[in-house]
LUMKOLDO-125031 format. One record per residue (C-alpha): z, y, x. Coordinates in Angstrom, 2 decimals, decimal comma, padded with zeros to 5 digits, always signed. Each point is the difference from the previous one (the first is absolute). Layout:
NODE; Z; Y; X
...
This chain:
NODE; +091,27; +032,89; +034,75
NODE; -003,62; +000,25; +001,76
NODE; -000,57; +001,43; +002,91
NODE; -003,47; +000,69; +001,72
NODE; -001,42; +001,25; +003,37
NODE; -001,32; +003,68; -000,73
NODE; -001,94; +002,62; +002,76
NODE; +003,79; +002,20; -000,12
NODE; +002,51; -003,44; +000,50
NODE; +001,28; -001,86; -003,11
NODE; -000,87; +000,34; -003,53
NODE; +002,79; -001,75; -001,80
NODE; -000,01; -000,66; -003,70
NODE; +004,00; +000,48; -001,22
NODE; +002,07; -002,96; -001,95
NODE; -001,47; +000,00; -003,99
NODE; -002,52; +002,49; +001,18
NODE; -002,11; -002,21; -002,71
NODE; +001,83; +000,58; -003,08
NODE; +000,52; +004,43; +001,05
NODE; -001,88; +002,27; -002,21
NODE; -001,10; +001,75; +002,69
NODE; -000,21; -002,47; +002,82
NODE; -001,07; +002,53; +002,21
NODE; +003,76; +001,37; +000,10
NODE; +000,79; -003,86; +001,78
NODE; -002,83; +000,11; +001,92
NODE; -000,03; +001,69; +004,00
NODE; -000,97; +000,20; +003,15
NODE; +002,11; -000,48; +002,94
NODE; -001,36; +001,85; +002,90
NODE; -000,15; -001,32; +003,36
NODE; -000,62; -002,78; +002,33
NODE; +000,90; -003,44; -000,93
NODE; +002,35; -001,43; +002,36
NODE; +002,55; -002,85; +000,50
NODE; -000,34; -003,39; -000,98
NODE; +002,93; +000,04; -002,37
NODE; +001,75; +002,38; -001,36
NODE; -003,45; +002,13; +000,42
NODE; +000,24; +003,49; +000,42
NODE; -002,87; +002,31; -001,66
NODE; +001,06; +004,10; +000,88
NODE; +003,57; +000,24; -000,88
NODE; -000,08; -002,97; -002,53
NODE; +001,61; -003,54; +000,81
NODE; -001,37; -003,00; -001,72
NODE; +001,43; -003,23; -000,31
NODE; -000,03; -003,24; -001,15
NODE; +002,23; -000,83; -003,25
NODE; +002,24; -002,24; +000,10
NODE; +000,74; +000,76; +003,84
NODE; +003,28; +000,58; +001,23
NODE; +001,30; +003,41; -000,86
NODE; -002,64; +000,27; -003,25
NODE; +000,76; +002,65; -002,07
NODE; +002,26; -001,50; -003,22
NODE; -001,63; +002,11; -002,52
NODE; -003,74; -000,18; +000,99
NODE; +000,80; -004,12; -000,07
NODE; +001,32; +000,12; -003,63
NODE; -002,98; +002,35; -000,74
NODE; -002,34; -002,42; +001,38
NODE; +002,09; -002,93; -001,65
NODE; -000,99; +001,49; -003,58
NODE; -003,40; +000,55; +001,24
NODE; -000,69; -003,46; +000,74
NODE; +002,13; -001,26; -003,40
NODE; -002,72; +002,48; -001,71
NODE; -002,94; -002,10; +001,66
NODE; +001,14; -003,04; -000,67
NODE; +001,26; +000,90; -004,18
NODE; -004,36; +000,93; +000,30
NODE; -000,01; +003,76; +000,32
NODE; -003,47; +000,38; +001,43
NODE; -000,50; +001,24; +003,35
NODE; -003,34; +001,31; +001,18
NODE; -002,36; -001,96; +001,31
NODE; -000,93; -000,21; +003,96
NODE; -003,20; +001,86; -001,13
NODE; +001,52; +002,63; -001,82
NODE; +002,50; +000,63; +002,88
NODE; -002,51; +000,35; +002,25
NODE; -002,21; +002,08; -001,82
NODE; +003,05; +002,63; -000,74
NODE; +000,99; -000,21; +003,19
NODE; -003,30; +000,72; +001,14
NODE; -000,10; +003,19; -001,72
NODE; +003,06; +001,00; +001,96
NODE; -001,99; +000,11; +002,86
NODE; +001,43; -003,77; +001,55
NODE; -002,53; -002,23; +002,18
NODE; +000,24; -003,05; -002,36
């Protein structure tokens, strides 16, 4: 998950956005002000840390296999690449 200041609030790249055919359909942006220091608040959307108390079960298991995936060696982009693509989405990276 990536997430990057943009002019409307939060552009947020979703969990395996990277291996989508169509990233685009895991790609958004949150509109709104950034606020809170934890759980942030973009618009109507609440963002917090994983592993926190009350994390969501099945977006921990999803991000469980996620990291297994990384660490087996299923390539994830590189810092460049993310930046560039989420560039293109309009972020101020």
């Amino acid at each position: 998950m990536e997430f990057f200041p943009h002019p409307q609030g939060l552009l947020g790249f979703e969990i395996f956005w990277e291996q989508a055919s169509d990233a685009s359909a895991l790609i958004r942006v949150y509109e709104g002000e950034l606020k809170g220091e934890g759980p942030w608040k973009v618009g109507d959307a609440v963002l917090t840390v994983l592993g926190c108390h009350g994390t969501d079960a099945e977006l921990a298991s999803l991000f469980a296999d996620w990291k297994m995936q990384r660490e087996m060696g299923v390539v994830y982009p590189s810092e460049d690449e993310i930046f560039t693509l989420a560039r293109s989405y309009g972020a101020e990276v």
